[in-house]
C-alpha positions as CSV (number, residue, x, y, z in Angstrom):
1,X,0.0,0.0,0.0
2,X,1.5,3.2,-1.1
3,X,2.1,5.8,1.6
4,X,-0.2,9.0,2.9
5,X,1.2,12.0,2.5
6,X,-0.7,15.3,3.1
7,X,0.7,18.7,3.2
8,X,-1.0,20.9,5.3
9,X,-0.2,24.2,3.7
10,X,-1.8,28.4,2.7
11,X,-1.5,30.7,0.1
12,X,1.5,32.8,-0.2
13,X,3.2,30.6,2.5
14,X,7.5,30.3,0.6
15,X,8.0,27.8,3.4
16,X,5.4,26.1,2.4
17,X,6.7,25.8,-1.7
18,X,10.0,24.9,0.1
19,X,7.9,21.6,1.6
20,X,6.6,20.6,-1.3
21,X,9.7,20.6,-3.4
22,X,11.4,18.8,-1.0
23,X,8.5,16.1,-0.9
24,X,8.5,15.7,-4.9
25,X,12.0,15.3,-5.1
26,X,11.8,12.5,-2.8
27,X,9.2,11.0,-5.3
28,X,6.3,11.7,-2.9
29,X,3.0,13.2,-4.1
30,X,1.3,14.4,-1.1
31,X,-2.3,16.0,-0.7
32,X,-2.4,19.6,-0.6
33,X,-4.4,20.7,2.3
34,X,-4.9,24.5,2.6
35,X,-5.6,25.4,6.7
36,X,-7.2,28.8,6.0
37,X,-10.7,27.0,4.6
38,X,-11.3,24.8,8.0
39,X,-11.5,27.0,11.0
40,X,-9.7,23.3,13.3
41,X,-7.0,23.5,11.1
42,X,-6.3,26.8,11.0
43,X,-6.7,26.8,14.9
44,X,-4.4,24.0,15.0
45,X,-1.8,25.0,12.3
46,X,-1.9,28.6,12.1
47,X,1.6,29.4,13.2
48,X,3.8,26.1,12.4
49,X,2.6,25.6,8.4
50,X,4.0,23.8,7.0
51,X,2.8,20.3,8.7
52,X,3.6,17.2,6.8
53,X,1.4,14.0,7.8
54,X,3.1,10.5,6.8
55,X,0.5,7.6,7.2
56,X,-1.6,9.4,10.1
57,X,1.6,10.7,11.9
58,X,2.9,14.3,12.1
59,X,6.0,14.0,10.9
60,X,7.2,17.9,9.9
61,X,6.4,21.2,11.4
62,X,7.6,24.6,9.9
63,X,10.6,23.1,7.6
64,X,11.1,19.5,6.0
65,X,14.2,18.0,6.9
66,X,15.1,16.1,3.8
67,X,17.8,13.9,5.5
68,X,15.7,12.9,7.8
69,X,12.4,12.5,5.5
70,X,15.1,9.9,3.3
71,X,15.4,8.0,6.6
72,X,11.7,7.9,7.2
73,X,11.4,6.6,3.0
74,X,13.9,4.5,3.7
75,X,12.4,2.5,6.7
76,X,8.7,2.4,5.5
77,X,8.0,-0.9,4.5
78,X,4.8,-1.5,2.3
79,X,2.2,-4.0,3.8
């Protein structure tokens, strides 16, 4: 099963383009979710976007560390 990859993300947000560039060179094509349309997530997110979710699990807040995200790729193991 491939993996779940969602990008919580807004408009105008350069550390959020940073995120996503780091995720599609990794091969990953996550699911852009935009905070400032859901008043939970933008409660929950306002100040720490970008949040990248791997399977369920927050796994980046703010930046994208691609060394570590390899590490994370490299020890997910499909079912």
């Amino acid at each position: 099963m491939p993996m779940q990859v969602v990008l919580y993300t807004r408009q105008g947000c350069h550390l959020c383009d940073d995120a996503l560039a780091v995720l599609q060179r990794q091969g990953l094509h996550p699911s852009l979710v935009d905070i400032d349309t859901d008043a939970e997530l933008r409660s929950r997110y306002d100040c720490c976007v970008p949040v990248v979710e791997i399977d369920g699990r927050e796994r980046f807040r703010g930046r994208v560390d691609e060394r570590l995200l390899r590490r994370l790729l490299a020890g997910h193991r499909p079912d």
